[in-house]
NUMARLO-351572 format. One line per 2 residues: their letters; for each residue x, y, z of C-alpha. Coordinates in Angstrom, 3 decimals, decimal comma. Layout:
<recs>
a> X/Y/Z ~ ... .
</recs>
This chain:
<recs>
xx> 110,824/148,198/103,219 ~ 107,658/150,559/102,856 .
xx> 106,555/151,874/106,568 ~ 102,799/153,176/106,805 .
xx> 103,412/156,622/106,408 ~ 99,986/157,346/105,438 .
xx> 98,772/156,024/108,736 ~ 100,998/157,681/110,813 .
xx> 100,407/161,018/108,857 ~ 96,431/160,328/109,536 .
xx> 97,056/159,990/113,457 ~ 98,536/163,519/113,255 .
xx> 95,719/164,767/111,766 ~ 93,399/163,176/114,482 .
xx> 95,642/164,629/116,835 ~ 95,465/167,976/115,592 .
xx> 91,529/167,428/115,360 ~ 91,339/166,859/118,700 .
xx> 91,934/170,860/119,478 ~ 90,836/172,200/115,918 .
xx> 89,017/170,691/113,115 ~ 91,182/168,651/110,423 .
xx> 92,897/171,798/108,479 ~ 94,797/172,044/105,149 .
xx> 98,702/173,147/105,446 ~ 98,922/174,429/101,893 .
xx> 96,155/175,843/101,393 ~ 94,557/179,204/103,335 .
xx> 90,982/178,766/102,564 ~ 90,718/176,051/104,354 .
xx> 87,320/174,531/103,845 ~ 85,689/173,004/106,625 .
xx> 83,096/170,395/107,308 ~ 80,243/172,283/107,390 .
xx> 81,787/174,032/103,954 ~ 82,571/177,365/105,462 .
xx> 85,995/179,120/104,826 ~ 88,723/179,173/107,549 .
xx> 92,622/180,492/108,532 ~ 93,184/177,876/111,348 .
xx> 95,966/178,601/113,786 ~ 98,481/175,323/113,772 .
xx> 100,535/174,134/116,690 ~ 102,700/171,560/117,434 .
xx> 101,255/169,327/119,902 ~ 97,860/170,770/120,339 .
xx> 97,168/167,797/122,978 ~ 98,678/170,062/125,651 .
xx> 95,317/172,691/125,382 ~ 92,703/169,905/125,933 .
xx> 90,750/169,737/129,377 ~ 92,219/166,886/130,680 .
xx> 89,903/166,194/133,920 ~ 86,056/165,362/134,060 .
xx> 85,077/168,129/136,541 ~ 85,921/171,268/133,982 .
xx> 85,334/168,978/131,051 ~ 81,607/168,193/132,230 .
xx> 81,451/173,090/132,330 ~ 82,524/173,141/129,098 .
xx> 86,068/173,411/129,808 ~ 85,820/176,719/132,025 .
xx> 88,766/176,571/134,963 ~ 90,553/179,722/135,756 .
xx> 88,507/181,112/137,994 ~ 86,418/177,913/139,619 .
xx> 87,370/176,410/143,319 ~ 90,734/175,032/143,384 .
xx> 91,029/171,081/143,106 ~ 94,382/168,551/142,406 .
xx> 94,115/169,505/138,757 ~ 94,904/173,487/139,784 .
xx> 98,599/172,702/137,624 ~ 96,275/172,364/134,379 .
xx> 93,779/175,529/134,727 ~ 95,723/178,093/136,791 .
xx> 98,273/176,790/139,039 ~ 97,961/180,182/141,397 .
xx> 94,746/178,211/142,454 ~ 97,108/175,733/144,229 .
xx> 97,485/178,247/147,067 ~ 94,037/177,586/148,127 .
xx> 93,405/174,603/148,767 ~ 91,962/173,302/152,095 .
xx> 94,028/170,171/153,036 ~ 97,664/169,378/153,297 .
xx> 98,028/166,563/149,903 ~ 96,339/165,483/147,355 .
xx> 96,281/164,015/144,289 ~ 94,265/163,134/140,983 .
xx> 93,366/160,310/138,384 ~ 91,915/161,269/134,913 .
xx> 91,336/158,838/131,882 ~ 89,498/159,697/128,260 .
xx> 89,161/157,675/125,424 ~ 89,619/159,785/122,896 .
xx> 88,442/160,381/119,653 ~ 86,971/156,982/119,407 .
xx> 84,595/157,479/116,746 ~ 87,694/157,967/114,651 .
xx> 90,162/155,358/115,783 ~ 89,282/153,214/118,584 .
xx> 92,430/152,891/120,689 ~ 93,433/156,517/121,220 .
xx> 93,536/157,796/125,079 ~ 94,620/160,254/127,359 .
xx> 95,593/159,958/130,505 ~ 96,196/162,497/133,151 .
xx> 98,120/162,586/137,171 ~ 98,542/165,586/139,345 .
xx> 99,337/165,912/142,674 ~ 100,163/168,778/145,064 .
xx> 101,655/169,447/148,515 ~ 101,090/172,244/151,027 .
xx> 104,526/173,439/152,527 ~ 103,119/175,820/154,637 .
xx> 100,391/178,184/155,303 ~ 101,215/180,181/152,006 .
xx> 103,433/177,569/149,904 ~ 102,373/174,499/147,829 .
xx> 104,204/172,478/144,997 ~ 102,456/170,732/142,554 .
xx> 103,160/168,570/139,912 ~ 101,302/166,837/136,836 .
xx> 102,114/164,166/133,961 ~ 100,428/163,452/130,809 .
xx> 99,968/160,528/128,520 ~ 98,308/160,629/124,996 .
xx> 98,464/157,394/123,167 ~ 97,636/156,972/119,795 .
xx> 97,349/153,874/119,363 ~ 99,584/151,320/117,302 .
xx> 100,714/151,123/113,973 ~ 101,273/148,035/111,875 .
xx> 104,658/148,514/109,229 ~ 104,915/146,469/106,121 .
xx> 106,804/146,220/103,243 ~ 105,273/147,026/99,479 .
xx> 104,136/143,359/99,111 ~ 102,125/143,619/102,257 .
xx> 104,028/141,991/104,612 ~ 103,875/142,848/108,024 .
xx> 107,660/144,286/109,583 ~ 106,779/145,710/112,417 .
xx> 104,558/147,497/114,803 ~ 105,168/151,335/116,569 .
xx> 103,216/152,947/119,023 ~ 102,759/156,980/118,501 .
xx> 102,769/158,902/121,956 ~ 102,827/162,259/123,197 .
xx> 103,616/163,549/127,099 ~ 104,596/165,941/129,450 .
xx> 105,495/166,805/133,217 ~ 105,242/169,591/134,924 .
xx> 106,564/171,101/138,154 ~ 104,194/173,911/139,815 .
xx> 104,511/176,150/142,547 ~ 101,909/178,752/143,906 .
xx> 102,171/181,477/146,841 ~ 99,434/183,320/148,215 .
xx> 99,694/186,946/149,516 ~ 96,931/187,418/151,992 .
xx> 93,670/185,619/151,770 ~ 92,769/187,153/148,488 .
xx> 95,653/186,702/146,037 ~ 97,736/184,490/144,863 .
xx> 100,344/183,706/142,026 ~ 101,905/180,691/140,484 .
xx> 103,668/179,499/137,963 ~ 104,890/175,875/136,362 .
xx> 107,732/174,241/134,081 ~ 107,366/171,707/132,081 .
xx> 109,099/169,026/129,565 ~ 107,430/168,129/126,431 .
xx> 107,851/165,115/124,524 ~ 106,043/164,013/121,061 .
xx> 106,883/160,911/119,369 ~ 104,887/160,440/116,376 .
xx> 107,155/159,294/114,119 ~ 109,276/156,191/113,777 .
xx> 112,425/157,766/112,041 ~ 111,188/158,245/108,594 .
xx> 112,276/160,424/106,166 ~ 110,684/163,780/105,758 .
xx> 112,692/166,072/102,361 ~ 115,585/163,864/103,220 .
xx> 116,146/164,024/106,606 ~ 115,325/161,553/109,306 .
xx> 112,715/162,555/112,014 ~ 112,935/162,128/115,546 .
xx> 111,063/162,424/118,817 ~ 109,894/166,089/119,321 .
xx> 111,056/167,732/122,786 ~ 110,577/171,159/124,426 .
xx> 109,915/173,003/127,363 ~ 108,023/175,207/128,187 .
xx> 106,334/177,810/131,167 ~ 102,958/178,735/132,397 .
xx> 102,562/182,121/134,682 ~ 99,200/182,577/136,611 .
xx> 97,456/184,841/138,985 ~ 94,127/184,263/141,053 .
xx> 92,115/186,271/142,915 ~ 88,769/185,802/145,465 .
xx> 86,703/187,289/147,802 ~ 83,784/186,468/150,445 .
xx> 80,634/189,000/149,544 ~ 77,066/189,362/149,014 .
xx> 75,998/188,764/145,382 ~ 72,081/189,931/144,864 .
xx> 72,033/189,880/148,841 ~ 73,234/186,257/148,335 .
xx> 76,500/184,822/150,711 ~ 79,347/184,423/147,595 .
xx> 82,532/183,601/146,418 ~ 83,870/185,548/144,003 .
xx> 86,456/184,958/142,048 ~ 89,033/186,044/139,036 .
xx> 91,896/184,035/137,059 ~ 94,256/184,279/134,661 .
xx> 96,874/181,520/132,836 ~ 99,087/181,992/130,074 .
xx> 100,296/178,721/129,233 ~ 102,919/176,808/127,432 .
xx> 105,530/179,440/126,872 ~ 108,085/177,883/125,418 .
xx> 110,836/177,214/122,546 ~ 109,095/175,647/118,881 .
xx> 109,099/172,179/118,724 ~ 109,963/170,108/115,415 .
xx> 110,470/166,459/114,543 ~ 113,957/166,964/111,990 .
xx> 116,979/168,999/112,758 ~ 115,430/171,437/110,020 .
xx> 114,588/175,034/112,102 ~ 112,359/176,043/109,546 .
xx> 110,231/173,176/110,090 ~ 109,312/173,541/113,586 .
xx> 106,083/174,773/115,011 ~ 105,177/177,045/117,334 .
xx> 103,476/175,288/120,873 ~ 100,198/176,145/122,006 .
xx> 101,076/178,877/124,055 ~ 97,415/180,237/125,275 .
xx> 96,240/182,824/127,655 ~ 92,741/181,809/129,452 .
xx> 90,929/184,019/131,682 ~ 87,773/183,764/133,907 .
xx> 85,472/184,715/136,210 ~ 83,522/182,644/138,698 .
xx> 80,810/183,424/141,071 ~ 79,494/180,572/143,740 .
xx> 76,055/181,688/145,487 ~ 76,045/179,773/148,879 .
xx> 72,538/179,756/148,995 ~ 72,111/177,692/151,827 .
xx> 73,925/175,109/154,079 ~ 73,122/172,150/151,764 .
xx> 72,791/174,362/148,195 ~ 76,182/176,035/146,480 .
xx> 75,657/177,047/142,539 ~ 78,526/178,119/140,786 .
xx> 78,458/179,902/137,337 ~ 81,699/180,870/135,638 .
xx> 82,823/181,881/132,473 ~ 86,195/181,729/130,467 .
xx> 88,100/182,996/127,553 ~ 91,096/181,521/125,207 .
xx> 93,119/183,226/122,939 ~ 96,214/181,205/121,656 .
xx> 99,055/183,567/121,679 ~ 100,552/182,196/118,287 .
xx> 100,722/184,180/114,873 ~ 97,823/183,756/112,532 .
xx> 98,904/182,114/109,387 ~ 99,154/184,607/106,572 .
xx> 99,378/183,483/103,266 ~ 101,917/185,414/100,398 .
xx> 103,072/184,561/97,386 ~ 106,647/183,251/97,965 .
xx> 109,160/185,979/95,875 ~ 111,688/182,822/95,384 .
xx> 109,074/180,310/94,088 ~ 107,923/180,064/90,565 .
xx> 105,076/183,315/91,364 ~ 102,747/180,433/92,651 .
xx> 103,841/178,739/95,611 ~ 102,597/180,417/99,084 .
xx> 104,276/180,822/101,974 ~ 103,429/181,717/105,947 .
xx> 105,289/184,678/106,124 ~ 104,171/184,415/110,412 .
xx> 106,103/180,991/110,463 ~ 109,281/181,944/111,418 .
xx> 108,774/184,581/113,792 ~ 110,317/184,353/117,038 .
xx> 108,281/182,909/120,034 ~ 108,307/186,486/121,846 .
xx> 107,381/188,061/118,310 ~ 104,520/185,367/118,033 .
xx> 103,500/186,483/121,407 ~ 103,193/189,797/120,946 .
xx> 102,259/189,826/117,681 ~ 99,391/187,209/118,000 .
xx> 97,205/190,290/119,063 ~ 97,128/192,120/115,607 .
xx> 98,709/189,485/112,678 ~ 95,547/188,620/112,180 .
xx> 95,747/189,062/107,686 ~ 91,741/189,877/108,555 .
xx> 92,324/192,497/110,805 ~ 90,487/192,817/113,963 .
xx> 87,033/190,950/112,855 ~ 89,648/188,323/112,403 .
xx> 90,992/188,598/115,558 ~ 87,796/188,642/117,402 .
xx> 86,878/185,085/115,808 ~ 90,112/183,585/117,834 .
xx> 89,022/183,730/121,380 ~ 86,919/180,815/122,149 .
xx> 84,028/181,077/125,009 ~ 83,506/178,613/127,675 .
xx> 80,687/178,956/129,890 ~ 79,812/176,181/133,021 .
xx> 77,648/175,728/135,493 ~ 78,144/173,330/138,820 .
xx> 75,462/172,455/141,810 ~ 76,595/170,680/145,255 .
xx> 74,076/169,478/147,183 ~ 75,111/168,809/151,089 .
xx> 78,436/169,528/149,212 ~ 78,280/165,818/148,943 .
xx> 76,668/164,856/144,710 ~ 77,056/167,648/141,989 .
xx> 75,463/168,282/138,985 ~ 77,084/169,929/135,976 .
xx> 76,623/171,330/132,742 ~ 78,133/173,483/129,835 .
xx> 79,174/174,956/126,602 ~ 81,814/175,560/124,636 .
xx> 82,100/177,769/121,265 ~ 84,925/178,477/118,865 .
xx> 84,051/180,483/115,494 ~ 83,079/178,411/112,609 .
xx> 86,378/179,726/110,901 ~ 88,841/178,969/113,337 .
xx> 88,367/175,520/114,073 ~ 84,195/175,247/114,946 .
xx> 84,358/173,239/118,350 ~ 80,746/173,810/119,665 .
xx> 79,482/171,942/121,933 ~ 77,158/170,954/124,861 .
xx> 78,554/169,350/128,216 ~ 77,511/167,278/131,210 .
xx> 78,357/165,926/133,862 ~ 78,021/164,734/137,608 .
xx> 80,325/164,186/140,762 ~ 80,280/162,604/143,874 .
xx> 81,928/163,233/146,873 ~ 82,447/160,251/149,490 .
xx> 85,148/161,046/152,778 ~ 88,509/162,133/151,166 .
xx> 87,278/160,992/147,458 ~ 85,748/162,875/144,827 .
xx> 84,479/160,530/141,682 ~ 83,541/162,607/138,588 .
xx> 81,837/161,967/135,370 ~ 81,754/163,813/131,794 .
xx> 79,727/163,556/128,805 ~ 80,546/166,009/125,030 .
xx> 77,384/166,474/123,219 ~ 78,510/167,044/119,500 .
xx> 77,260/167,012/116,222 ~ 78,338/163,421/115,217 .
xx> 78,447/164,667/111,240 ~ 80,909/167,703/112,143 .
xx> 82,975/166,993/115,110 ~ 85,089/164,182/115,963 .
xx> 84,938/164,796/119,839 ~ 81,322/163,590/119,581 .
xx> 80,501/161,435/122,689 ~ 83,694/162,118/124,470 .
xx> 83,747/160,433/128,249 ~ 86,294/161,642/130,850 .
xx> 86,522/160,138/134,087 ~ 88,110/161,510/137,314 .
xx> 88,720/160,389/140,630 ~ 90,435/163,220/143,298 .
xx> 91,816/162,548/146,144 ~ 92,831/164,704/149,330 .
xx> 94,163/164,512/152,636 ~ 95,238/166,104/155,805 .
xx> 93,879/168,638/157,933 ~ 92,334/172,227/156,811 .
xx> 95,040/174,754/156,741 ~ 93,045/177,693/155,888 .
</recs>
């Protein structure tokens, strides 16, 4: 009996396409789709770094530094600590990728409680399905069907320290089953699992901006710090996760009592070596080998700053720039918009963003829209949809 291999081994690559652009393992010159040369960072699970909620996916994916909401545990859980009322929690859905394959999704829950007047817990699951795959035998015949999926849950906990700072942090359980138990160079795979830790910090502050009423604001995530994850009981195999450091800045003008504008701005940087291509000295003088593969996590960490094989140019081309803007109106209907840009050889995401919201009693409905070039990136007409909910009374 002949499983689909090739199918399964093309939802990957989606999957992987849905953070960077489809890549070559082998081969460093990687040649993208617009023909331009590339040394693309690979992760395991690369799902976990994609905006999951419509609100920061209609800004172009900024979220460090904007107002807290429920989906804090995502963009920088030391947001958690300021948010106005007691519980709360919220819904997100994408279908995703669907030029490509139409019955790929992601879904995303988070939820948070206020212990006291410094103290919430949060907590977050999510769901990427890729859709199902039909097994059959060499003659055609149809054996058997297996759904591909990929999720994780998180646990989150922020403190403030006065009414400026605040720190938090989250653990979470990974889980990627992509694979059915084929063979891979003899050995059968498995369902992926790790875990993994995100520490954050947030700051704001109440001042005059251009004589304007403001809120300032700084914030700072590292995500996903965690073991390497792997699908075969081969250590060599396994990848590092996409452990990523984000940081932004946000500024909200209160212009009025019915007018707030926000503009913010993030970086990304994954903290993960940068593939560097030798000539393996055991091979036949031909084969190349990643001699960054097997470096420790806290090596890959460290290192990620200055393994770059094109020194710091190189470097400079891995941070990606996010940059959003957000109007409320009678802080009832918002309007939103953004962009995103990654460097042409390290992935080239670029892209425009909209989106709108709509605030009714304790719910918050929101909407986004990816404006792509449909020839170069598969995230082309992307929709996410949101709905946020909170309760209680205000606390601070």
């Amino acid at each position: 009996m002949k499983s689909n291999f090739l199918k399964i081994g093309s939802l990957v690559i989606l999957l992987i396409a849905s953070s960077k652009a489809l890549f070559s393992q082998s081969n460093p010159d990687f040649k993208g789709t617009d023909g331009r040369v590339g040394n693309i960072i690979q992760t395991a699970m690369p799902i976990l770094g994609v905006s999951p909620d419509s609100r920061s996916g209609a800004m172009g994916d900024v979220g460090a530094a904007i107002s807290p909401d429920a989906n804090a545990s995502f963009w920088n859980p030391a947001k958690l600590a300021f948010l106005e009322d007691k519980y709360g929690f919220s819904l997100s859905y994408s279908p995703w990728l669907q030029r490509l394959a139409p019955d790929i999704n992601l879904g995303y829950l988070a939820g948070y409680y206020r212990l006291d007047e410094r103290n919430v817990l949060g907590a977050s699951f999510r769901y990427f399905a890729l859709g199902n795959i039909q097994y059959t035998e060499e003659t055609g015949v149809e054996t058997g069907n297996f759904s591909p999926n990929e999720f994780s849950f998180d646990v989150t906990y922020a403190r403030s320290f006065g009414e400026n700072f605040s720190l938090g942090t989250a653990v979470r359980y990974i889980n990627s089953n992509i694979f059915s138990g084929q063979q891979v160079q003899g050995q059968p795979t498995q369902a992926g699992t790790s875990f993994a830790a995100d520490v954050s910090a947030y700051y704001k502050e109440e001042k005059q901006v251009f004589g304007v009423p403001s809120t300032f604001a700084l914030g700072l995530n590292i995500s996903n710090i965690g073991p390497k994850l792997g699908y075969t009981d081969n250590e060599t195999a396994k990848q590092f996760l996409p452990t990523n450091m984000r940081l932004g800045i946000a500024n909200t003008f209160h212009a009025d009592d019915m007018s707030d504008f926000t503009f913010a701005f993030d970086i990304n940087k994954l903290l993960v070596p940068t593939p560097d291509f030798i000539i393996d000295p055991n091979g036949n003088g031909t084969q190349l080998i990643d001699k960054n593969k097997n470096k420790s996590v806290p090596a890959g960490i460290f290192g990620s700053f200055s393994d770059a094989p094109g020194g710091f140019k190189e470097e400079m081309q891995e941070i990606s720039y996010s940059a959003g803007l957000e109007y409320w109106y009678n802080k009832q209907f918002a309007l939103r918009t953004g962009y995103f840009y990654e460097n042409p050889n390290k992935g080239n995401r670029q892209y425009l963003t909209i989106g709108a919201g709509l605030r009714y009693n304790v719910v918050d409905i929101n909407l986004s829209y990816l404006l792509a070039n449909q020839t170069q990136s598969p995230l082309a007409q992307t929709l996410r949809f949101s709905l946020i909910f909170n309760f209680g009374a205000s606390t601070n």
